[in-house]
N, C-alpha and C positions, 0 to 999 in steps of 0.2 A: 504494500500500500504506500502510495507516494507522500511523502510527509513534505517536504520543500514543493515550489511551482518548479515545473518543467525549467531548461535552462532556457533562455531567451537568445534572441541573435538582433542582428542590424537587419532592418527589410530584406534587403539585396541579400545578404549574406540566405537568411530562412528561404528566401525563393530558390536558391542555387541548390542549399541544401535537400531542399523537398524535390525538385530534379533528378539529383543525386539517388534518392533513395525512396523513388516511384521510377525507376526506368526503365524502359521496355523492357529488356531481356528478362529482369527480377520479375516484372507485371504477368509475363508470360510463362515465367515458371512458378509463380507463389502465391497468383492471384494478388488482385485490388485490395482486397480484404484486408488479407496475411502480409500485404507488403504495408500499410498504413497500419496495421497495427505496432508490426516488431520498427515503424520510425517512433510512432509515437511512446514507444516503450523505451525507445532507445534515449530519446528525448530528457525521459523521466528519470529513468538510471543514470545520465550524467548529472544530474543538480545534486545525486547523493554519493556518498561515500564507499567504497568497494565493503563487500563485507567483512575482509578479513583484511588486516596489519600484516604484511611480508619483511621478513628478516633477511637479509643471506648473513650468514656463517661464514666467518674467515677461515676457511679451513688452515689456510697457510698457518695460522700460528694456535687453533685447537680444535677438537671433535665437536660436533654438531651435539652429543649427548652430554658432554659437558658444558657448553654456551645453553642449552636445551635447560640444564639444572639453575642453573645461574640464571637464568631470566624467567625461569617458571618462579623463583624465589624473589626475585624484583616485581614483580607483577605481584605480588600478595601483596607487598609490600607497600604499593603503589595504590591497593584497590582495599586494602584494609582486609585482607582474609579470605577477602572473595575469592574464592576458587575459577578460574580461568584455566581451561588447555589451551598447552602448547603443541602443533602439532606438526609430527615430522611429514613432509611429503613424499609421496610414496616413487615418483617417479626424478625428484628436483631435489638429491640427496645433500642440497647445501641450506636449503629454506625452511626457517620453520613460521609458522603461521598462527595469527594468536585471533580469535574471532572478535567483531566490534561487537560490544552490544547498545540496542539501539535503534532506532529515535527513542527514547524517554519521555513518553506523553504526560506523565503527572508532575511534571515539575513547575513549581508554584513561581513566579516571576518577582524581582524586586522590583522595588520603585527607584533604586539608584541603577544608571543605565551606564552602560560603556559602547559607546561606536568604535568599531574595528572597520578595517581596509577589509576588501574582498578575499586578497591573498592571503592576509590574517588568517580571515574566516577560515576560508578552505583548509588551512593547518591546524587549524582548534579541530573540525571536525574530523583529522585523521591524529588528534591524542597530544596536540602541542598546548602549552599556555603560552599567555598573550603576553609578548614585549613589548617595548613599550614604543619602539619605532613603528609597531602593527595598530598603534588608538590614535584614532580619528577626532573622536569626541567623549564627553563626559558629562555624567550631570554636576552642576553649578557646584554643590558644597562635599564631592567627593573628598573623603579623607580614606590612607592608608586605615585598613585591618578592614572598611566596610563592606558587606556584602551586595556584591551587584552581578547585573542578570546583564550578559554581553550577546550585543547584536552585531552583525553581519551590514554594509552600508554595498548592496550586493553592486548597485548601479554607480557607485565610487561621487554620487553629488552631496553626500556630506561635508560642508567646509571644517580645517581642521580648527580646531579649540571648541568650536560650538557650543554653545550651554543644552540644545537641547535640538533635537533632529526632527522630522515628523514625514521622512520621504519614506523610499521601499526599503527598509529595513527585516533582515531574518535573525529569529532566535535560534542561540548556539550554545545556550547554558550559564549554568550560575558558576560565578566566584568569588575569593576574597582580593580585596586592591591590595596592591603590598604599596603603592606610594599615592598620595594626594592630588590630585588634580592640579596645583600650583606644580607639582615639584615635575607631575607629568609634563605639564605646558612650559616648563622654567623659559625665563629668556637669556639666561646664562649659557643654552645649548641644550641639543638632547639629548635625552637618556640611553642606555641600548640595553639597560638589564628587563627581568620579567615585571611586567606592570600589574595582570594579573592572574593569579594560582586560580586555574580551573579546578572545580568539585563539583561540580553537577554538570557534566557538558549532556551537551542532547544525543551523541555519539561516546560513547564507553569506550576509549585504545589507551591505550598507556601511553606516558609521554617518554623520547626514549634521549633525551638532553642528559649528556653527558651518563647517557648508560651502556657500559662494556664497549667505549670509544673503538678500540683497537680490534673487537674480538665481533661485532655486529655492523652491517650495513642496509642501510632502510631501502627499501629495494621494492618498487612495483614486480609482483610477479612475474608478468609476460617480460620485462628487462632483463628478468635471470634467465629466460628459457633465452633470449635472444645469447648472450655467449654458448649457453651449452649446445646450440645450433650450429655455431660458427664449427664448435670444438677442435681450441687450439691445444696443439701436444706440445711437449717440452721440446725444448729447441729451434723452434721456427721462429720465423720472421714475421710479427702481428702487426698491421696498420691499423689504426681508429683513427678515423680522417676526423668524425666532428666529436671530440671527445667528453669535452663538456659535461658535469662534472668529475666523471673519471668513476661510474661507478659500475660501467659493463668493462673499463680497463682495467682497473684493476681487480674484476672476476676472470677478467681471459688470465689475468697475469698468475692470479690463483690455482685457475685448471692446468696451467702451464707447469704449477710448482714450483712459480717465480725461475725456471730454466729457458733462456732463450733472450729473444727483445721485443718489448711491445713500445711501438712509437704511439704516443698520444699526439693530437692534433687538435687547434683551440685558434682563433684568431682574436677571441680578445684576452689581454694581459691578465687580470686578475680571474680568468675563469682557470686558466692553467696553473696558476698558482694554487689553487685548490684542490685540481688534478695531484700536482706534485707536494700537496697536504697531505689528501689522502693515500697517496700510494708509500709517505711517511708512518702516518698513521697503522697502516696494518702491516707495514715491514715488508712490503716489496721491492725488490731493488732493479726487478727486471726492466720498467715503466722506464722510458726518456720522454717528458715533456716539451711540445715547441711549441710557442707564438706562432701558429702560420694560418695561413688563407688557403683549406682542402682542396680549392679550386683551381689553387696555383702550385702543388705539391709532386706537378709531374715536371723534371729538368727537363731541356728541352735540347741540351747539348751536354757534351760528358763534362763530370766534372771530378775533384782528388774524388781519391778513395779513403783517404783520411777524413774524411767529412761526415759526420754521423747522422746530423739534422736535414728538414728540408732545403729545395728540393730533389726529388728522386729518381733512379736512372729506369726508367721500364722496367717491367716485372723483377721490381725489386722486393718484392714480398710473399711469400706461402698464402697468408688469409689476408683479407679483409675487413671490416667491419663497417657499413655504412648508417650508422644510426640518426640519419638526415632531421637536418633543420625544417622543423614541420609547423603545421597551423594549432597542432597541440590539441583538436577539439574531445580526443580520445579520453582527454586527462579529466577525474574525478574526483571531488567535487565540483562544478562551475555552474555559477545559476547563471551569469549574464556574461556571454561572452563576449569579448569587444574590438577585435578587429573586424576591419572592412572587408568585403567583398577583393578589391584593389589589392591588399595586405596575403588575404588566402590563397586566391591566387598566383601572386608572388613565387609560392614556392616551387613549384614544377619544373623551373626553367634552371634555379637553382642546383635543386636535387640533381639535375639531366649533368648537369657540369661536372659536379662531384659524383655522380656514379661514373661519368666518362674517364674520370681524373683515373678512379682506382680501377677501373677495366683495364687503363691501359699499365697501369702499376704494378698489376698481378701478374705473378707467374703463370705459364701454364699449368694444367692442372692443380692450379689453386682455386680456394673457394671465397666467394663475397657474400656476405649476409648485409640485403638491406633491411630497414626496421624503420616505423616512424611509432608517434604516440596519435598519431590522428584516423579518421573516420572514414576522411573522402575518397573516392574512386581514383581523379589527376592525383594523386601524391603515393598511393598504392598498387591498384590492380593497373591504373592506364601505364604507369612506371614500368611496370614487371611486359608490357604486352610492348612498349615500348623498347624495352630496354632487350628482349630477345628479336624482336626486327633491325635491330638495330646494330649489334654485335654477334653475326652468326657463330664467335665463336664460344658463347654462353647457352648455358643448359640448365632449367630449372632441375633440381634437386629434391629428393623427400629429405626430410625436418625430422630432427630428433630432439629431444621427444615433441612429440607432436598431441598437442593437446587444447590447441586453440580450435576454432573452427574451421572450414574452408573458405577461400576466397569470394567475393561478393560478385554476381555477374554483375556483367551492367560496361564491361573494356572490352567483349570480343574474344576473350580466354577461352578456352576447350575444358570441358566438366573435369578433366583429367588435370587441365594446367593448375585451375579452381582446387585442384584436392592436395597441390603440391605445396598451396601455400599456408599462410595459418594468421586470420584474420580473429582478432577477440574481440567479441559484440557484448558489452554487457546484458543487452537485450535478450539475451542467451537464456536466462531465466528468469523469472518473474519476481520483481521488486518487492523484498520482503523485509521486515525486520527482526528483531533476534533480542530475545530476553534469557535471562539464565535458566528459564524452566525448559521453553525450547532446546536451548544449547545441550541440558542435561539428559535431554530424551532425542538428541539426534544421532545418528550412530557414524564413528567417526570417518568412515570412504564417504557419506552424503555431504558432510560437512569439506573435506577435501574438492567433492565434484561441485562442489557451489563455489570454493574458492577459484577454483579453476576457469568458472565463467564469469561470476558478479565482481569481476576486476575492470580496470581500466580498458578504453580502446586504445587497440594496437594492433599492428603487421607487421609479417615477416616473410623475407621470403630467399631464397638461397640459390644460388647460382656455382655452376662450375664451371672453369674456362679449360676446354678441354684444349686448346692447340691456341696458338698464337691470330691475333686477323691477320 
């Protein structure tokens, strides 16, 4: 049952999208009906939260059954006793999965309010509290310790300091302020610690701030199946052209056994410094980070051999990884999304660059795995119909493991190309909530097969470059 309104769009953008996902081929295989129902489901599943919190496990530095104890102990911890499963998955031997509970229908609201940023929002409802660069506004006589019920400012027209809001605001749960409204607004600068400690959020996940830094990574699930796709072995030569924040790099780098080199790729500065954070952070040393522009990564005449960074001589690499700069629509929570028509677009012509880059990058018989976090047909399936017309010497591949769906018609693909790839619809199942009576009476493979669908949208899709063009 839908608890939040459906996500919203820009005109232009809802008409493109409703195109997208009424078109012929789907209409002919799915019916009018069945195709307008799973958009408008699909609609509804994005405004909410996946159902379940994903982990990956750094194996590099300890066992999943040890991380598995340790966070099953932080989570009581966290929830006051309540008992919550952790759970291993059956086929994704690095993730473990903690269920949300939730929406919370009986929580009583205060009359002291906090406005939050939209991005706020969406990290409150997957288990963060609110810092204090995430508050928008506040009521007039807020002081630290007081209890207040924090709202979502979903369409971002809250001006900041506000005494009081009355636009489209969503509830996201009670908490306590840890600082005053003066000290929140100071004009001495701003603050960056937590403003306020969530205790009754409307979504139940654990906040995972500064929990097993080194030994957990917050990880959308279909992200993780995306490295164990690629599956890079020890030794090899790993490219991630968009690498950004470095969290499928440093899992290739993990599968690897930290043996081998994985080049990270990032054009903007401070996004690679992050990269070469976290690949600090959980002790890998295989990772090289560079400042570069994916687009421009292929040399285009010889250059030393001494030269480690971009850019690169021809198939100068085993795998892959194209995890493409996308329109993002895939991504869960979002009630109102705000790019233009102009903007979503944008990316197609992009993505075409940077797959061309690493086509030509690759060894033969090496493999490319592209992936995005978005929805659309152009960024996906037209990608994949494009990108085999295009380079006769690429071959779609079957997906290990393979646990998303099949691809969406609607580009021209063959039912066969369609089953090579693996598209995640949250639409997948039906939009449900989860109380701990539920939870106690689900048995635990149903609860795995829900995790598996009521995630984020996302695609993937794997190529093999059997001979040179």
């Amino acid at each position: 049952m839908s608890y939040f309104p459906k996500i919203s769009f820009q005109r232009e953008v809802e008409e493109y999208l409703t195109k997208v996902f009424r078109n012929n081929e789907l209409i002919a295989a799915l019916g009018t009906e069945k195709v307008e129902s799973k958009y408008q489901s699909l609609l509804n599943h994005l405004s909410h939260p996946p159902a379940f919190t994903t982990v990956r496990v750094n194996t590099h530095l300890a066992s999943v059954k040890h991380v598995k104890k340790l966070l099953f102990e932080e989570i009581q911890k966290q929830f006051q006793g309540l008992c919550l499963p952790v759970l291993e998955h059956p086929k994704l031997q690095d993730i473990l999965l903690i269920p949300v509970i939730g929406p919370r229908r009986d929580l009583k609201k205060h009359a002291s309010e906090v406005i939050v940023g939209a991005h706020c929002g969406y990290a409150v409802l997957r288990g963060a509290h609110v810092y204090v660069p995430g508050i928008v506004s506040t009521s007039k006589f807020m002081k630290a310790g007081d209890l207040v019920s924090v709202y979502s400012d979903i369409e971002g027209k809250c001006r900041r300091g506000a005494k009081e809001f009355e636009g489209v605001k969503v509830f996201l749960g009670n908490g306590v302020s840890e600082l005053s409204r003066s000290e929140i607004f100071s004009s001495s600068g701003p603050l960056n610690g937590m403003g306020i400690r969530m205790t009754e959020p409307v979504y139940l996940s654990p906040s995972f701030d500064n929990v097993l830094p080194s030994h957990l990574f917050l990880q959308n699930l279909p992200s993780v199946i995306v490295s164990h796709v690629l599956n890079p072995q020890p030794g090899e030569r790993i490219l991630d052209i968009c690498a950004a924040p470095g969290g499928k790099t440093t899992h290739v780098a993990t599968l690897m056994h930290d043996q081998g080199e994985v080049i990270a790729l990032d054009k903007i500065a401070n996004k690679v410094k992050k990269i070469k954070q976290n690949a600090e952070l959980l002790q890998l040393n295989c990772i090289k980070a560079f400042c570069y522009d994916g687009t421009r990564a292929l040399s285009v005449e010889k250059r030393e051999d001494e030269q480690e960074g971009p850019p690169f001589l021809p198939e100068s690499f085993d795998r892959i990884l194209l995890d493409a700069p996308c329109s993002g629509m895939g991504q869960r929570p979002n009630m109102a999304y705000s790019l233009t028509l102009k903007e979503v677009t944008s990316f197609q012509p992009l993505q075409r660059k940077l797959f061309t880059v690493a086509v030509e990058l690759l060894k033969p018989g090496g493999i490319l795995v592209y992936s995005t976090c978005t929805i659309t047909l152009s960024e996906n399936e037209e990608q994949v119909a494009w990108a085999l017309r295009t380079f006769p010497c690429l071959q779609l591949q079957p997906q290990e493991p393979h646990i998303g769906g099949e691809g969406m018609r609607g580009a021209g693909l063959s039912l066969d190309q369609l089953k090579l790839l693996q598209r995640f619809d949250p639409s997948a199942v039906t939009l449900q909530g989860m109380d701990i009576n539920s939870l106690q009476d689900s048995k635990e493979h149903d609860l795995i097969s829900l995790a598996n669908k009521d995630c984020i949208g996302f695609f993937i899709a794997k190529f093999l470059k059997w001979n040179s063009k």
